[in-house]
Every structure is written in C-alpha cells, then in structure tokens.
C-alpha positions in Angstrom: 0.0 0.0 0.0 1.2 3.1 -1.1 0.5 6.1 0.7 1.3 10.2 -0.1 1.4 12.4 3.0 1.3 16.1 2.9 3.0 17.3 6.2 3.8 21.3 6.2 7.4 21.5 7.9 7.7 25.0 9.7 7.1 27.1 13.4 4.1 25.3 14.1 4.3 21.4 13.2 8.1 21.6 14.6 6.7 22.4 18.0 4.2 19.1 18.2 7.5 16.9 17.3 5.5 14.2 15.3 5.5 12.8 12.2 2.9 10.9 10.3 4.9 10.2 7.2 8.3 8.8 9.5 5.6 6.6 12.0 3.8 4.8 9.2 7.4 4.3 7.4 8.8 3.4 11.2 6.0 1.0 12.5 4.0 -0.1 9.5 6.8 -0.9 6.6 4.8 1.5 4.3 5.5 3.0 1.3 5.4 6.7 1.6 5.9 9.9 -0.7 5.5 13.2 1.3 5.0 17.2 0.1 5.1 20.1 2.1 1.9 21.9 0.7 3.5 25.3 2.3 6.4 25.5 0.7 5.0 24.4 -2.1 2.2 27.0 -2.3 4.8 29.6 -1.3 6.9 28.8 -4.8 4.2 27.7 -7.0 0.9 28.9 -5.9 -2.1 26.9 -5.6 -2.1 25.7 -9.5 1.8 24.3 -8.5 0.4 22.4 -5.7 -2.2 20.4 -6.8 -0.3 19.8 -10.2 1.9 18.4 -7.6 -0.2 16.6 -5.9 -2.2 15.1 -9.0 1.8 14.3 -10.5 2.8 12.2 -7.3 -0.9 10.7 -7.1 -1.0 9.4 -10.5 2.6 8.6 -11.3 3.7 6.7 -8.3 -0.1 4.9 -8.0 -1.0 5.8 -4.6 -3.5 4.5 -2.4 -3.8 6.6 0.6 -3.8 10.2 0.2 -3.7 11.6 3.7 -3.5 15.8 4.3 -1.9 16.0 7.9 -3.5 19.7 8.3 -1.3 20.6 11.5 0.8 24.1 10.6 -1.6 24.5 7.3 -4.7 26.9 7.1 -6.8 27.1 3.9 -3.8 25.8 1.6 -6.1 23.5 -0.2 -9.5 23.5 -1.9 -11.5 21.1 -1.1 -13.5 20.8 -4.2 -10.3 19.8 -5.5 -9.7 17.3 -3.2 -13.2 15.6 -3.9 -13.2 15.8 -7.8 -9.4 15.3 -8.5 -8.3 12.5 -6.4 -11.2 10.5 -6.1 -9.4 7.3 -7.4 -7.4 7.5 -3.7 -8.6 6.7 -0.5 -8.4 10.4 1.5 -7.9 10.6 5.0 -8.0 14.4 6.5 -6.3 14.6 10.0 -7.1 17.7 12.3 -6.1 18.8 15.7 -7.7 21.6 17.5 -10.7 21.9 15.5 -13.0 23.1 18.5 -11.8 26.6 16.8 -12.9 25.6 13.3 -15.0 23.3 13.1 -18.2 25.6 11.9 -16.0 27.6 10.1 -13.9 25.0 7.1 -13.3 21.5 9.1 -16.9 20.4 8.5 -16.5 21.4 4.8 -13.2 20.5 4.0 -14.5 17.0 5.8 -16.7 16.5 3.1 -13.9 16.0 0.6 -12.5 12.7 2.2 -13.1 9.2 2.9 -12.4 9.6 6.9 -12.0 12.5 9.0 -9.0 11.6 12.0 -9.8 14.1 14.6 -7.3 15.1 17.7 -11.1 16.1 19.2 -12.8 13.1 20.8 -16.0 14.8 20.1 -16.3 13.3 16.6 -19.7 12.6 16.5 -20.1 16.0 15.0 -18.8 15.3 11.8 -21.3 12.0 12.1 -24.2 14.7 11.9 -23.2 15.6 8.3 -22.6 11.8 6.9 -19.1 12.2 7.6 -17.4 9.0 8.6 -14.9 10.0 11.5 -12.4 8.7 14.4 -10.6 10.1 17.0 -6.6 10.1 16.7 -5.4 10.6 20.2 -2.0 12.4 21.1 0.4 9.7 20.5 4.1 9.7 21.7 7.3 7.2 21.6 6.8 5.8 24.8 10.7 4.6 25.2 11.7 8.4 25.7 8.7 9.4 28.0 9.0 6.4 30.2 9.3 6.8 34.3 13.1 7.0 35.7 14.6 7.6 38.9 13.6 10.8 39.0 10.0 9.8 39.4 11.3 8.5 42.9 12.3 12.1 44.1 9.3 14.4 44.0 10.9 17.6 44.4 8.1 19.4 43.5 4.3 19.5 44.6 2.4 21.2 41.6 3.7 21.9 38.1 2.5 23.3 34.7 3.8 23.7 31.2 2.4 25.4 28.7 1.5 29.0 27.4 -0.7 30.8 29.8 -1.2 34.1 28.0 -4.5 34.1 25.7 -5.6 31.0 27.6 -9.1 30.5 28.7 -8.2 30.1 33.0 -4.7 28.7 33.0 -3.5 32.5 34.8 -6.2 32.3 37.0 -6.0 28.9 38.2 -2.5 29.5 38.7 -3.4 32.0 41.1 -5.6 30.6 43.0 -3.5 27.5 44.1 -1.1 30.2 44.6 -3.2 32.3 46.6 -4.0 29.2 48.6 -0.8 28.5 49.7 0.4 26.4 47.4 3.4 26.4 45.2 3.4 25.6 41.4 6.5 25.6 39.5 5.1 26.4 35.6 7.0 27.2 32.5 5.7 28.7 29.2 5.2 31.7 27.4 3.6 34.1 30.0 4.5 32.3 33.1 7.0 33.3 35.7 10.0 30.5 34.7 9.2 30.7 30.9 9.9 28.3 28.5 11.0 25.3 28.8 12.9 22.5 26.8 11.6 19.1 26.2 14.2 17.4 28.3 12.9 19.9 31.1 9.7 19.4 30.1 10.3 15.7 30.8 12.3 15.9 33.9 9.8 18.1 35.3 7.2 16.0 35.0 8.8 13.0 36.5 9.6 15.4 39.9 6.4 16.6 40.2 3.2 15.0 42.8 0.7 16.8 40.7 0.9 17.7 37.2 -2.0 20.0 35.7 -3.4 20.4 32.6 -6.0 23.2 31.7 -8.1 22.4 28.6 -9.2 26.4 28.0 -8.5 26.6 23.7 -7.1 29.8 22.0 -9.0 32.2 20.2 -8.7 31.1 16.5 -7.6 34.4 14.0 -10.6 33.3 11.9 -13.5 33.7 14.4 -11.5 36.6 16.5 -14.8 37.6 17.9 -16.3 34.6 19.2 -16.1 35.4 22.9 -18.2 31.9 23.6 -15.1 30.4 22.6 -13.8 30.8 26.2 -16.5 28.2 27.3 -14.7 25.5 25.0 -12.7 22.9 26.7 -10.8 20.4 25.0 -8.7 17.5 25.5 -4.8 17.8 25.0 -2.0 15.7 24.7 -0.2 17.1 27.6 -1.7 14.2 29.7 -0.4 11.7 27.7 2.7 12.7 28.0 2.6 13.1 31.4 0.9 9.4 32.3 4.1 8.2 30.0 6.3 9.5 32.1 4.6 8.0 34.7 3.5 10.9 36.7 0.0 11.9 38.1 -2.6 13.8 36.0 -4.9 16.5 37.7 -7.1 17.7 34.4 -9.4 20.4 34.2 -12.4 18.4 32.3 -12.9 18.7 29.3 -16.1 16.8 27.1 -14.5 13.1 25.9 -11.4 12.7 27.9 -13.3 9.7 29.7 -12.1 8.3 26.2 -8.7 8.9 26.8 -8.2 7.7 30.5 -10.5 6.7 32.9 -11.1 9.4 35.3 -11.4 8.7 39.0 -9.0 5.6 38.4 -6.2 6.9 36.0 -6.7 10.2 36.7 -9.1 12.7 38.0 -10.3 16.0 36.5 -11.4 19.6 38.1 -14.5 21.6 37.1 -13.9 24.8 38.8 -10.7 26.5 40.4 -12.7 25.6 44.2 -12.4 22.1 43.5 -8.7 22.5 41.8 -8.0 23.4 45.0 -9.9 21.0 47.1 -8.1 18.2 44.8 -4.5 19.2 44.7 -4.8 19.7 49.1 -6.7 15.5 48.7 -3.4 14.1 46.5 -1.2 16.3 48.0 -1.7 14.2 51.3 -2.9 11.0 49.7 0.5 9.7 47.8 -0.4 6.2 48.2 -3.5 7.0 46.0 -2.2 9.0 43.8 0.8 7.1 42.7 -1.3 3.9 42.0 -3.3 6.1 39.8 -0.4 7.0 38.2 0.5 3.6 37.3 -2.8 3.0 35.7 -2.5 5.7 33.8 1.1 5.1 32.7 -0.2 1.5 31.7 -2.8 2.2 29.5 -0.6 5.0 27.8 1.8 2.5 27.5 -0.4 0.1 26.0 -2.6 2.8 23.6 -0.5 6.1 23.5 2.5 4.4 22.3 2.9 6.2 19.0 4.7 2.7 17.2 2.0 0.5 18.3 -0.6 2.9 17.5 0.4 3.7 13.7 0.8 -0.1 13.2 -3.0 -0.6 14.3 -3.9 2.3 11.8 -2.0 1.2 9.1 -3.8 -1.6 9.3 -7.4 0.1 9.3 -6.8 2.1 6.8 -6.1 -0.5 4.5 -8.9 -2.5 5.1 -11.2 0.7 4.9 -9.6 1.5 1.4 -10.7 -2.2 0.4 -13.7 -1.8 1.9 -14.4 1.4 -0.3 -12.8 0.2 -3.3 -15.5 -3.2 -3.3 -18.2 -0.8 -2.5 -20.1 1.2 -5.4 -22.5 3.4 -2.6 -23.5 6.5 -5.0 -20.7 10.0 -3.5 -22.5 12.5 -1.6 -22.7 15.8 -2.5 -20.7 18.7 -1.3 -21.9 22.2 -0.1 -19.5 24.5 0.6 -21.2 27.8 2.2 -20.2 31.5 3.1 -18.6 31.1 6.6 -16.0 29.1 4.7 -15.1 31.4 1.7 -14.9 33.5 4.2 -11.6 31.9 6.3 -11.0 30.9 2.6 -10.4 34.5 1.4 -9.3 35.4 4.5 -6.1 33.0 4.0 -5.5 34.5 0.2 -4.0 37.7 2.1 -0.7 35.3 3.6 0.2 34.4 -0.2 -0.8 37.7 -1.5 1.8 39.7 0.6 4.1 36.8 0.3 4.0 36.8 -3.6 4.0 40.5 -3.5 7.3 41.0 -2.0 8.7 37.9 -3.7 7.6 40.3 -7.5 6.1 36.9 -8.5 3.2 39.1 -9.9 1.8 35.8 -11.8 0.8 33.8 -8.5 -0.2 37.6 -6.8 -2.8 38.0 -10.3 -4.0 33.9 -9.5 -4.6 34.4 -5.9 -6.7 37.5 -6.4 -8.5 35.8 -8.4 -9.1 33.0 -5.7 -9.7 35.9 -3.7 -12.2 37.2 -6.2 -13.8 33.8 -6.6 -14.3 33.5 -2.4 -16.7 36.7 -3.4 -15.8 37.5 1.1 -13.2 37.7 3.6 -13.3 37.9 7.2 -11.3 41.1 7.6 -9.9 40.7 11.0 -8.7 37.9 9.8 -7.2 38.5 6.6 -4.8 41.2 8.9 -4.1 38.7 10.8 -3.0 36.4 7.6 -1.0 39.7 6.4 0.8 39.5 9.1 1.7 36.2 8.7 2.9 36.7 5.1 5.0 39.4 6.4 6.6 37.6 8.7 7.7 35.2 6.1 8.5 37.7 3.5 10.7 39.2 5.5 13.2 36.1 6.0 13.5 36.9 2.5 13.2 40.7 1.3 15.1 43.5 2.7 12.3 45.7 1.3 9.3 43.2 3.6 11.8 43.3 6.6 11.7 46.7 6.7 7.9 46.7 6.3 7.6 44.6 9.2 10.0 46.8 11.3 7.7 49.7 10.6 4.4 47.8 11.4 6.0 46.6 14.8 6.7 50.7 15.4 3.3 51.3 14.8 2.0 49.0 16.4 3.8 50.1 19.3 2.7 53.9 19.2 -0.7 52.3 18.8 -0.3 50.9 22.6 1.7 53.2 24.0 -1.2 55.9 23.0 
C-alpha cells in the first residue's frame, strides 16, 4: 500500500514533534511519498500544488492520500480534493478543530473518505454523513518512560504550557497560589518561561501533581467569538505526562473519559474551588495517587504508544480502502457555504503579501482571483493572515523586513497611546 502524505514543515508542526509520514514508514513498513503543501504553495501557488499533488498521485499509483492539516490553514480547496483525487482513499487529519469546526473543518470533511480528529467529540462530523475517528496524542513511549527521577518528588504542583490568551490557565494558577500552594510552571507568559523538552520531561517526572487546563485559544478566523472561552478540549499534555509515569490532575474537558478513565487513571477539576480542594486531597494521599499514576502510565503504554498505534492504523486504513474500493454506494454531494469562503479568502491575504514582495506578480494576479472567486473575507482575519505573510517575507526581502519593522513601530505607538 502506497500512501502520499502532505505534512507542512515550519514554526508550528516543529513544536508538536511528530511525524505521520516517518511513524507509518517506522511502525507499519509502508511505502510513503510526502510534500510540504507550504512551501510548495509559497513557490508555486495553488495551481503548482495540486499539479503536484495530481503528478505524485498518479505517477507513483498511490492509495492513501492523507493531508496531515497541522501548521496548514486554507492551503487547499477542497473541491479539488473531492473531484481530483477520487481514485485515492483520502484521510484528512485535524487537531484543534474546537476553533474551526463551523467555520472550514466540516466542509473540508466533506472531501474525504475519513475525518482523524485530535477532538474526541467526533460525532459532529457524524451529523453531516461524515465518517470519522478520533486520533489521540500519540508519543514514543521509550523516551517518555518513568526513571529515577520519578522516585524524588521535588516538587508538589507543576505546569507547562502557554498561559497568555488561555481561557483560566493564569487564574487557576493564582488561586493554588493564593491558597498556599506552590506551582513551579513554565511557558510563554509564566513566571520561569519556556522550557525545553528534556525539562519538560524531567519536570514531569519530579512533580506529585501535574495540571493540565483544557481552556483553547481564540482562532484568527472567528477573533470575535467570545463563547469560545466556554470550549474545553482535550490535550495531549496528559499523555505525555501518564508516559512518564507521573499523576494527571485535568481540568475536564467533554471526551477525555475516552482517553483515561477518570477517578482511576486520573481525575479532572470543574472549577478552580475544586482545583483546590483536589490538589490539598493528593497532595496528602500519595499512596492513591501514585497507583493512579501507574494505571494511567499503563494504558498510555499500551494505547498512547505512537509505534503500536500507527501499526494498528495502518492496518485500518487499509482495510477501509478495500472496503471502499468493493463498495459502489452512489458520492454524496458537497456544499461549501459563506462562513467558509470567508476563512477561505481570508487566508489568500498570507500568499498575497508573500508573492507581492517575492515580485512573483503571476501567483499575486491567480490568488486574487481565488480571492475574487471566495466573493468575502473575514477582515480581521485576513490582517491577521497579512501578518503572517509578512513575517515570512521578510526572512527573505530587505524591502518586507523593513515593512515589518515599521508595522512593529506602529504598532507600538498604537499601545503606548
């Protein structure tokens, strides 16, 4: 079975540290072709990347196609994906999309055979005749696994991870704080900032307690969607943490009883009083909490184990692409509506300023026109996507780095005032 991956390669996708292409190469024996649709798209535009894709797709015989959307935005149409490569089996994978879903995940779902999801809420995409699993956080086990360390708790509360722009990470913070209690966390916004992966590690294995909030970010696309501070989600952080074999104190979030099982594995807070209440309970029960810890560490061992988990989807994959191929069911339609040209026009802006400053007035002329062809944009969001394209540009032009300089000046005065 042959399978072609696309997996962007830049800022975003080199902080999760995984790989779909080098796990299904590592733990299944596959044959795999990869693109990066970015930097693709960057050089040829959208025409350049689906004549790439189409190329690779009909050349090498694939199978599988599979877009790995972590690190990409509106890259590809999906009306392309659903007429062009309808000879392949096509597998979209998403993390995150709590932010999106209503605004292009539901659409671009459409498109493909299977929808992986990082979400375990997938019945959503079951509500539009979307066929859909959930792809939990999935880590090599051998370098998360428990050490001596775990034996010397040196600390009694710990947290990792951004806390600026983070639906109640700051304030939960505080209140253990303000309770007496002292949490040692590290990430953009917090006292000890970032962190490397080895400290990441080492931390976990020396704390008692290790939190996880589940508040999600406010997506550039739907900037003004204040309800989006009632979303929880589940996130990987507690598999990494029940690898290591360290306790997991969770702020709930709506399907992590499919990940571990809570009140056994580990246990989960509702509101900062009972974040509170908890960490004071496991602080003084050790014995309990370190046999939940085990339990959790042994069913991450046994399903979070990124080599036996890529081997077990290998496997369904290729029977769901038999499955299909023996199958003559008539295709469902597609409908793709306005809240999704409008992230879709909204995203033109990043290749517009990146193609401006490049003077590759060609792909500017074709992505107006995809611009032009969206008929909206979102126009918070397209600054946002400007910005983006800037940044990039500038790696590249004297004339955009100097741009960006002035927009950070601005920007500044703007604040200041």
């Amino acid at each position: 079975m042959k399978f072609l991956i696309l997996e962007a390669n830049n800022e975003d996708t080199r902080l999760l540290d995984q790989s779909i292409s080098r796990s299904l190469i590592n733990y299944g024996g596959y044959q795999v072709k990869t693109l990066d649709p970015c930097a693709i798209y960057e050089q040829e535009g959208s025409a350049g990347l689906e004549a790439a894709i189409e190329n690779v797709v009909y050349e090498d015989k694939i199978d599988v196609f599979i877009c790995c959307a972590f690190g990409m935005w509106m890259e590809l149409n999906p009306e392309f994906i659903y007429h062009r490569l309808s000879d392949c089996y096509r597998v979209y994978i998403v993390g995150d999309d709590e932010g999106h879903f209503e605004l292009f995940d539901r659409y671009n779902g459409q498109a493909y055979d299977l929808v992986i999801s990082a979400n375990p809420l997938v019945e959503r995409y079951h509500l539009y005749q979307i066929d859909a699993e959930y792809y939990p956080s999935v880590y090599p086990a051998h370098l998360f696994c428990p050490s001596d360390e775990n034996q010397n708790k040196k600390h009694d509360v710990s947290f990792i991870g951004a806390v600026k722009g983070k639906t109640g990470r700051e304030a939960g913070i505080a209140m253990l704080e303000g309770a007496g209690i002292s949490v040692e966390s590290f990430g953009f916004g917090t006292k000890n900032g970032p962190i490397s992966n080895e400290g990441a590690l080492s931390l976990y294995r020396h704390s008692r307690i290790n939190l996880n909030f589940t508040g999600t970010w406010r997506s550039p696309l739907a900037p003004n969607d204040t309800i989006m501070h009632r979303v929880r989600a589940v996130k990987g952080r507690c598999t990494k943490i029940a690898l290591c074999g360290s306790f997991v104190l969770s702020e709930y979030a709506p399907g992590i009883e499919r990940l571990f099982d809570v009140g056994r594995e580990i246990d989960v807070f509702r509101d900062r009083q009972e974040l509170v209440e908890k960490v004071h309970y496991y602080l003084e029960h050790e014995e309990v909490r370190e046999q939940m810890a085990a339990r959790a560490h042994a069913r991450a061992t046994e399903y979070y184990d990124e080599a036996k988990y890529w081997a077990r989807v290998g496997e369904c994959l290729e029977r769901r692409m038999l499955v299909q191929r023996a199958s003559k069911k008539d295709r469902l339609l597609m409908f793709i509506d306005k809240p999704f040209w409008s992230s879709y026009g909204a995203c033109r802006f990043k290749y517009l300023v990146i193609f401006l400053f490049a003077g590759r007035f060609f792909l500017f002329l074709h992505e107006l026109r995809l611009l032009i062809r969206a008929g909206r944009f979102n126009l918070r969001a397209a600054v946002w996507f400007a910005a983006t394209g800037l940044h990039i540009a500038r790696q590249r032009s004297r004339f955009a780095a100097g741009v960006a300089a002035l927009a950070r000046g601005v920007r500044r005065l703007f604040r200041q005032g």
